[in-house]
KEKOL-382005 format. One line per 4 residues: number of its first residue (from 0); their letters; for each residue x, y, z of C-alpha. Coordinates in nm, 2 decimals. Example, Ala and Ser with C-alpha at 12.3 -4.5 7.8 and 13.67 -1.06 7.14 Angstrom:
0	AS	1.23,-0.45,0.78  1.37,-0.11,0.71
This chain:
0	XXXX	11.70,11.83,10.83  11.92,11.56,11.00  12.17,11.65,11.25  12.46,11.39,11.13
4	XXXX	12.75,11.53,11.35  12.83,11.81,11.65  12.73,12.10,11.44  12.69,11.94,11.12
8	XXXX	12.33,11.94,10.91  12.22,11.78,10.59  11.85,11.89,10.42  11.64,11.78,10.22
12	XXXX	11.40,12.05,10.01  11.17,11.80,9.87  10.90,11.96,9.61  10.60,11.82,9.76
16	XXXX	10.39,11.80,9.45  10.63,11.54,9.31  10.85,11.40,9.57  11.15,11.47,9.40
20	XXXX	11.46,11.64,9.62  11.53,11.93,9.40  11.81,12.06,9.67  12.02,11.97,9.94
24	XXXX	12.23,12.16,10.21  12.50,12.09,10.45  12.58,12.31,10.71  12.83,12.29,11.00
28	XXXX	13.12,12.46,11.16  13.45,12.57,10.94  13.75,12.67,11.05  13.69,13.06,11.13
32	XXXX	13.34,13.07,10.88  13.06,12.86,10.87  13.05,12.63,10.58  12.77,12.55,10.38
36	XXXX	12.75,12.28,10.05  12.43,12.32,9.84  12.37,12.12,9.57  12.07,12.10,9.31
40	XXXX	11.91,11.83,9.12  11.76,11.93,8.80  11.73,11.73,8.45  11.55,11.42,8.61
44	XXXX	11.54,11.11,8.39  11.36,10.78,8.46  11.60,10.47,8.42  11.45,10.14,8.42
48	XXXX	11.22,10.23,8.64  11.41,10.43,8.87  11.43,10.81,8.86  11.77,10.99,8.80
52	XXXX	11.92,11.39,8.80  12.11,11.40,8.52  12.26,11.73,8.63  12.35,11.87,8.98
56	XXXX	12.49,12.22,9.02  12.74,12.22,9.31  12.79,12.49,9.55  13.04,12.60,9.86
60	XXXX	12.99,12.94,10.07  12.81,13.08,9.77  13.04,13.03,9.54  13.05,12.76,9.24
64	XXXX	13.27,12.43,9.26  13.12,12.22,9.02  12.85,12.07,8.79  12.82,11.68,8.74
68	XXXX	12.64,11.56,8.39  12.54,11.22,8.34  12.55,11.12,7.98  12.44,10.76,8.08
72	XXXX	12.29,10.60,8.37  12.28,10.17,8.34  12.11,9.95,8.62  12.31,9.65,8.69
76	XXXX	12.10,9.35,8.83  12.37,9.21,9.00  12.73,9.31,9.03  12.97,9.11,9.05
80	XXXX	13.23,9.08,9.39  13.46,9.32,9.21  13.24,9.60,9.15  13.29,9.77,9.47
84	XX	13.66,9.69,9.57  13.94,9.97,9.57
């Protein structure tokens, strides 16, 4: 776990046999509740060398606020200037 603010936690559960971080959790103070994010990896896919989770479930409090598929994951060896402008 990192401390990454007054009150505010990010974690790591890493499965040890593999490395891999199957979960993460954020914690911190909300207005009137504690919040907490979880989120967990699953699906993982190796990309040109580089290992991917093609699927994360997404959670807030408990309660479900998403699920992110990737279809398609492409390395780029260089990217251009562009790439990362607004």
């Amino acid at each position: 776990a990192l401390e990454i603010g007054p009150g505010l936690t990010v974690e790591a559960h890493v499965d040890p046999a593999s490395g891999r971080i199957l979960r993460s959790t954020g914690n911190g103070p909300g207005p009137g509740v504690p919040l907490q994010f979880v989120t967990v990896y699953s699906d993982f896919r190796d990309v040109g060398g580089v290992l991917f989770a093609f699927r994360e479930g997404n959670w807030a409090n408990g309660s479900t606020t998403g699920e992110t598929l990737l279809e398609k994951v492409e390395l780029v060896a260089a990217p251009s200037e562009a790439t990362f402008r607004p």
